[in-house]
C-alpha positions as CSV (number, residue, x, y, z in Angstrom):
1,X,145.3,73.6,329.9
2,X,142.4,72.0,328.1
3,X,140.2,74.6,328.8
4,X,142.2,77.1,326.7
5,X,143.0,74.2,324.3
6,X,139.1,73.9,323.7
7,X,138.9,77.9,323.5
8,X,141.6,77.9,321.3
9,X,140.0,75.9,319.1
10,X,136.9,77.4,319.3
11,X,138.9,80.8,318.0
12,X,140.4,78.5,315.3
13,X,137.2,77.5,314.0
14,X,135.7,80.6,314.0
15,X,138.9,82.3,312.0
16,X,139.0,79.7,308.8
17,X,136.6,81.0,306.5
18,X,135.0,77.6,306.6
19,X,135.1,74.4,309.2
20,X,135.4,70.9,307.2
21,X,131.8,70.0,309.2
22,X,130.0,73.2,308.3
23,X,130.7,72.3,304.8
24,X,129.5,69.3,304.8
25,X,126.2,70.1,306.3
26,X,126.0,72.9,303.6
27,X,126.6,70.2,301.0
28,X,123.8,68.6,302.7
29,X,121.9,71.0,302.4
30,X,122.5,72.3,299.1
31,X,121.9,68.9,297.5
32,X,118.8,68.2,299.4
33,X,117.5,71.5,297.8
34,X,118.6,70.7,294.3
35,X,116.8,67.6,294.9
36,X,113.7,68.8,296.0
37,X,113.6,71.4,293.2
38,X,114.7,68.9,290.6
39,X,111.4,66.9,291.8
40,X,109.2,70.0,291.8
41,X,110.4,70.5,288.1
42,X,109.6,67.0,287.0
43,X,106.1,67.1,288.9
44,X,105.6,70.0,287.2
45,X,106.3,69.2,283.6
46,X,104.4,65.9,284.6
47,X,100.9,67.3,284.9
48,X,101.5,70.0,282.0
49,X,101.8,67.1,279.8
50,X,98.7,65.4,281.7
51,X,96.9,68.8,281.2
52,X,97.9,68.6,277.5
53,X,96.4,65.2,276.6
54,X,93.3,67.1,276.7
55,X,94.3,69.5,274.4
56,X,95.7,67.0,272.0
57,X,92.4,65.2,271.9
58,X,90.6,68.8,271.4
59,X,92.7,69.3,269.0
60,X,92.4,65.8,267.2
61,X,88.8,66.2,266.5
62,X,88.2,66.0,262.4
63,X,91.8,65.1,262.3
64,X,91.7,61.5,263.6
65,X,89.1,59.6,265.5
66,X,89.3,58.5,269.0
67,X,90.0,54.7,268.6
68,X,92.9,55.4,266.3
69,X,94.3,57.9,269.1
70,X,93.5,54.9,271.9
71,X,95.3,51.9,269.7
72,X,98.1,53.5,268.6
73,X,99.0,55.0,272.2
74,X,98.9,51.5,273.7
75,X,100.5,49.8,271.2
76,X,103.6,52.1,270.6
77,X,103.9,52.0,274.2
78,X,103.8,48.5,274.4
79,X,106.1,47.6,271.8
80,X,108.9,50.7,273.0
81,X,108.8,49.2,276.8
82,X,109.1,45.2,275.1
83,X,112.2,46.9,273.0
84,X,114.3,48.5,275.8
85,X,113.2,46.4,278.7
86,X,112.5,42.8,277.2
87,X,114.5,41.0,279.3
88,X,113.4,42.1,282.6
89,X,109.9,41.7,281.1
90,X,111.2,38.1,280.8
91,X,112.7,37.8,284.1
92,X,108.5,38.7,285.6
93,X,106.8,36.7,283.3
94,X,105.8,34.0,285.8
95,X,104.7,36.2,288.5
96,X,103.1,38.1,285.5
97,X,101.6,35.1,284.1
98,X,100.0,34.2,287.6
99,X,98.2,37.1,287.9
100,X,97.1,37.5,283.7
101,X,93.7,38.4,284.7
102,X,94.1,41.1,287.0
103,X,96.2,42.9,284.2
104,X,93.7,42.4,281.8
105,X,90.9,43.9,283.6
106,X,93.4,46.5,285.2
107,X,95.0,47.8,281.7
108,X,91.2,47.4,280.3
109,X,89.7,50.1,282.8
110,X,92.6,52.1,283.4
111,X,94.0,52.4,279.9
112,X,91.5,51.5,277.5
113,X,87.9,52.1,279.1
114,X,89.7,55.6,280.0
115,X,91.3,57.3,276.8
116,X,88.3,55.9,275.1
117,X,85.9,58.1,277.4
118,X,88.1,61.0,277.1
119,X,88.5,61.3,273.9
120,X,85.3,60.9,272.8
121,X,84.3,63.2,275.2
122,X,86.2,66.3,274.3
123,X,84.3,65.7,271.0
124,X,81.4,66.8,273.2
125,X,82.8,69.2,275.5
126,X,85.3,71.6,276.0
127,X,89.0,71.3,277.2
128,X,88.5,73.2,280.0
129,X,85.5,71.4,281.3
130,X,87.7,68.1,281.1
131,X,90.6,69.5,282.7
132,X,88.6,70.6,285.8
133,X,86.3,67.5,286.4
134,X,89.5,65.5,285.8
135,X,91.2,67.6,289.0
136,X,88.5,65.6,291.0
137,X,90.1,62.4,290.5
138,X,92.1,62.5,293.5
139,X,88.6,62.2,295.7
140,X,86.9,59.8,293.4
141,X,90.6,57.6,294.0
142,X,89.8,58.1,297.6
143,X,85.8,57.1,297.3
144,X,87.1,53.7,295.3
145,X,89.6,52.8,298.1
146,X,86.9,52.9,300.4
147,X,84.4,51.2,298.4
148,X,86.8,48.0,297.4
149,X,88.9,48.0,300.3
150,X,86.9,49.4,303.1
151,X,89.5,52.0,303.5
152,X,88.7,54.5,307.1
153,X,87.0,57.5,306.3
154,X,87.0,60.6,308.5
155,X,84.1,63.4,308.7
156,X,86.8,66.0,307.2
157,X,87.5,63.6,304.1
158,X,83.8,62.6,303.4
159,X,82.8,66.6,303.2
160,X,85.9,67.2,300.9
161,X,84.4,64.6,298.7
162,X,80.8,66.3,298.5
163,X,82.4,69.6,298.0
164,X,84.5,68.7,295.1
165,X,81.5,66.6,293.6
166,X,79.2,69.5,293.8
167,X,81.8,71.1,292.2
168,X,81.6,68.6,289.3
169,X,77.7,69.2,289.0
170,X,78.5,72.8,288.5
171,X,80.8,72.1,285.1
172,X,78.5,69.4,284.2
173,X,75.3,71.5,284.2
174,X,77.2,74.6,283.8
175,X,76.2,76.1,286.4
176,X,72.9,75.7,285.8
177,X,71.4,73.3,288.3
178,X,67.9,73.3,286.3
179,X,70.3,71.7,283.5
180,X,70.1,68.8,286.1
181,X,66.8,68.0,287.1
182,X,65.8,68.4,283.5
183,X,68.5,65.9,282.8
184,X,70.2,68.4,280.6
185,X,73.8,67.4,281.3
186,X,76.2,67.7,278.0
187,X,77.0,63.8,276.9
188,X,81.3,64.7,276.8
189,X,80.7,65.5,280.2
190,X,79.0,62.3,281.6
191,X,81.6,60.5,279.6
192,X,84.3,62.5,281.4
193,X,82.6,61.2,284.3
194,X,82.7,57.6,283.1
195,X,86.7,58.2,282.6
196,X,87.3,59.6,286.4
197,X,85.4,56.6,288.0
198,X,86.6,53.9,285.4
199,X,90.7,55.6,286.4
200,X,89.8,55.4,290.4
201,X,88.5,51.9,290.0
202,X,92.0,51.1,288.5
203,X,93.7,53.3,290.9
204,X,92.3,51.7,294.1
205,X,92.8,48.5,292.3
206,X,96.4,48.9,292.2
207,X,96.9,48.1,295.7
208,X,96.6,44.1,294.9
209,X,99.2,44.8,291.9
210,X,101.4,42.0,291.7
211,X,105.1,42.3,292.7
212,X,106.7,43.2,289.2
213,X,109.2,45.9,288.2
214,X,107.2,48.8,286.9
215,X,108.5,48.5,283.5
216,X,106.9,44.9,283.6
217,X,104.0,46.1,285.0
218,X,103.4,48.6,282.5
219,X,104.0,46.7,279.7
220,X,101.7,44.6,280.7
221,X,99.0,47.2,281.5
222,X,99.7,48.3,277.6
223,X,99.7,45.0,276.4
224,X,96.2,44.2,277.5
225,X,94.7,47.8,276.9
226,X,96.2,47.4,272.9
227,X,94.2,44.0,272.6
228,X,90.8,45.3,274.4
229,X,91.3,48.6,272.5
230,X,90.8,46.2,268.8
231,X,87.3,45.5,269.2
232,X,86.5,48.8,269.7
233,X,88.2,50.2,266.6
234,X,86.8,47.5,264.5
235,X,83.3,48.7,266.4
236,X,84.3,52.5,265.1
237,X,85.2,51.1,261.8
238,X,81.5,49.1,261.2
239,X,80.2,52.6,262.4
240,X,81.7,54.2,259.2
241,X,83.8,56.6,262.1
242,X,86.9,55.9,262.0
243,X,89.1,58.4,260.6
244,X,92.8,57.8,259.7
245,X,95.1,60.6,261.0
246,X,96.6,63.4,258.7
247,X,99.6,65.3,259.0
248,X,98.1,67.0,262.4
249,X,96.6,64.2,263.2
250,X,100.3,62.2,263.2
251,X,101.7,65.2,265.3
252,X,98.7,65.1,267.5
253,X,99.2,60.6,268.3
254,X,103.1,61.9,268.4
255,X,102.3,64.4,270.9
256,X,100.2,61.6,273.2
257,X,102.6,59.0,272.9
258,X,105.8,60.9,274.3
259,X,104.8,63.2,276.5
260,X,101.4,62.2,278.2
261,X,102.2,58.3,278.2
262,X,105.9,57.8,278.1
263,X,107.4,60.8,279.6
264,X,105.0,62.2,282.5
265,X,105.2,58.3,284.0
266,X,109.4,58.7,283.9
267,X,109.5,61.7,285.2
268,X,106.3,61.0,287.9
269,X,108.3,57.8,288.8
270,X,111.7,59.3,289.2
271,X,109.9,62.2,291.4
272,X,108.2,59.8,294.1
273,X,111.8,58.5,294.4
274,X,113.0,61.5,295.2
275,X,110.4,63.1,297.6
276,X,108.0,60.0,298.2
277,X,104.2,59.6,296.7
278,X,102.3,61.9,299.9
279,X,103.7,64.9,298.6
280,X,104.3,63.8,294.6
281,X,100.5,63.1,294.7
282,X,99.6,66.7,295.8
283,X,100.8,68.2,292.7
284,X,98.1,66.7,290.5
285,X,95.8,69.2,291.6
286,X,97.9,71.3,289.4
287,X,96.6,69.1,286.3
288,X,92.7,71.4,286.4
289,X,94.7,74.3,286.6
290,X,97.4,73.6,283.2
291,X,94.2,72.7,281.4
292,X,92.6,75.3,282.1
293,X,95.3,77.4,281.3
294,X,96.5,75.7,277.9
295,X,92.9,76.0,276.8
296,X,92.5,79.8,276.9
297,X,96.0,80.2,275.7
298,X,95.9,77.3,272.4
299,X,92.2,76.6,272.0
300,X,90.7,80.1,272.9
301,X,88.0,78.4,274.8
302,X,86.5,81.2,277.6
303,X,86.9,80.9,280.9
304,X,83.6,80.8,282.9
305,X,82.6,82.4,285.8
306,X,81.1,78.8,287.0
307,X,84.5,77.3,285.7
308,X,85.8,79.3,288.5
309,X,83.4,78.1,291.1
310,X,83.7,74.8,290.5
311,X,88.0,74.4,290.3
312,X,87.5,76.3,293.9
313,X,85.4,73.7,295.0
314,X,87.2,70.8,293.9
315,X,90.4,72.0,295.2
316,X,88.6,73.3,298.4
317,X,87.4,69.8,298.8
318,X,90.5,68.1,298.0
319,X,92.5,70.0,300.4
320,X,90.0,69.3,303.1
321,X,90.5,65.8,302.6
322,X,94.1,66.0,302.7
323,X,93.8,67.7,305.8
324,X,91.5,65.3,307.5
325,X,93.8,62.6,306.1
326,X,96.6,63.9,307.5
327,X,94.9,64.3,311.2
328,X,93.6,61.0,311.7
């Protein structure tokens, strides 16, 4: 009897055109897709607008100088987060207060000592060559972790680094390693060099972040890069440099603001959430490849043969670190 009870429910089953279980695991399913292709999306539109900062500070050359561009980011920042999110800002101010000098050296090297390099270097040199040393940032993270917290290194990772670092001497001297011993290396690149280590420093420095809400943390990583940004823009001023922005130049601080500062971190936040930081991480190595791509298409800048080379290497080197991080 319960043997033609159990096969007449198999038959059952199999006749409805679908089980209450199977549709459960298909709703399963279905939404783990959406999720994982609403967090593809968002990592996506996250490193365009990373890729595009460069553009914007191409593009801001002779419409607005760089310490206008770097004061006006932080601050606006500062004071939108403070607006919408004051009172959890007040609910961390005494672990924020424990820990003031931390955040002032972190929002310093991170936020100011950073845009600052940038975008005085893409007065120098061209989007594409800051896009691509900028997509080795993810090994110079990795070298800064080992150098302040004696992080493990494998043979695997250690080769991926040298790999995408000889791929940074090849943009830097442009392919031209002669460039190099003659000392010939273009001054917006160095200082796009100075950017990369100044963000891994800040990046490996993150670990000892104290326990705030992110929107406390940032504010506070805006506040203190708005105040270290003010000596430098008076500097700029005494220089005779400083230019105030025009009508592109508005668009161009507009531009920076929403999409490269306030956006990419909401969407870049929401997406770890939804697929954790391992995997989120992986897609800034699209950030080298946008630039590149938005600098040919806006900025008509050509696209080097040793441009090639080198975002081959770096991602080559990246990936092998990856890898050997993933083994170990």
């Amino acid at each position: 009897m319960r043997r033609s009870m159990e096969w007449g429910s198999r038959v059952c089953v199999s006749c409805v055109p679908e089980a209450p279980c199977h549709q459960g695991a298909r709703q399963v399913i279905a939404i783990k897709g959406t999720t994982i292709h609403n967090a593809y999306a968002l990592l996506a539109l996250t490193t365009l607008f990373w890729a595009g900062n460069s553009i914007a500070g191409k593009l801001a050359v002779g419409h607005v100088s760089p310490m206008i561009i770097v004061t006006l980011r932080w601050v606006s920042i500062a004071v939108a987060l403070y607006i919408f999110s004051r009172d959890q800002i007040a609910a961390d101010w005494a672990v924020a207060r424990s820990r003031l000098a931390y955040l002032r050296r972190m929002g310093a090297l991170g936020f100011t000592v950073f845009s600052v390099a940038v975008y005085y270097a893409l007065i120098y040199t061209t989007a594409i060559n800051a896009s691509i040393l900028q997509g080795a940032m993810p090994l110079f993270v990795f070298v800064a972790s080992y150098v302040l917290f004696a992080s493990r290194i494998v043979k695997a990772q250690a080769i991926g680094f040298l790999l995408s670092f000889l791929g940074v001497i090849v943009v830097a001297t442009q392919g031209e390693f002669g460039n190099l011993m003659a000392l010939n290396v273009n001054l917006g690149d160095a200082l796009m060099l100075v950017a990369i280590i100044a963000y891994a420093l800040y990046t490996g420095g993150l670990r000892s972040k104290p326990k705030l809400h992110w929107t406390s943390l940032m504010f506070m990583l805006c506040l203190a890069a708005s105040l270290t940004s003010l000596p430098l823009l008076a500097f700029e001023m005494l220089q005779g440099a400083t230019l105030f922005p025009d009508a592109q130049g508005w668009v161009i601080i507009l531009y920076i603001v929403v999409f490269p500062t306030l956006l990419s971190q909401i969407f870049f936040i929401r997406a770890v959430e939804l697929i954790g930081p391992n995997r989120a991480g992986l897609f800034i190595n699209l950030l080298p490849v946008w630039g590149a791509l938005l600098a040919i298409t806006i900025l008509g800048e050509t696209f080097h043969l040793y441009h090639g080379a080198a975002l081959l290497m770096i991602l080559a080197g990246i990936g092998l670190a990856e890898y050997g991080g993933r083994k170990s």
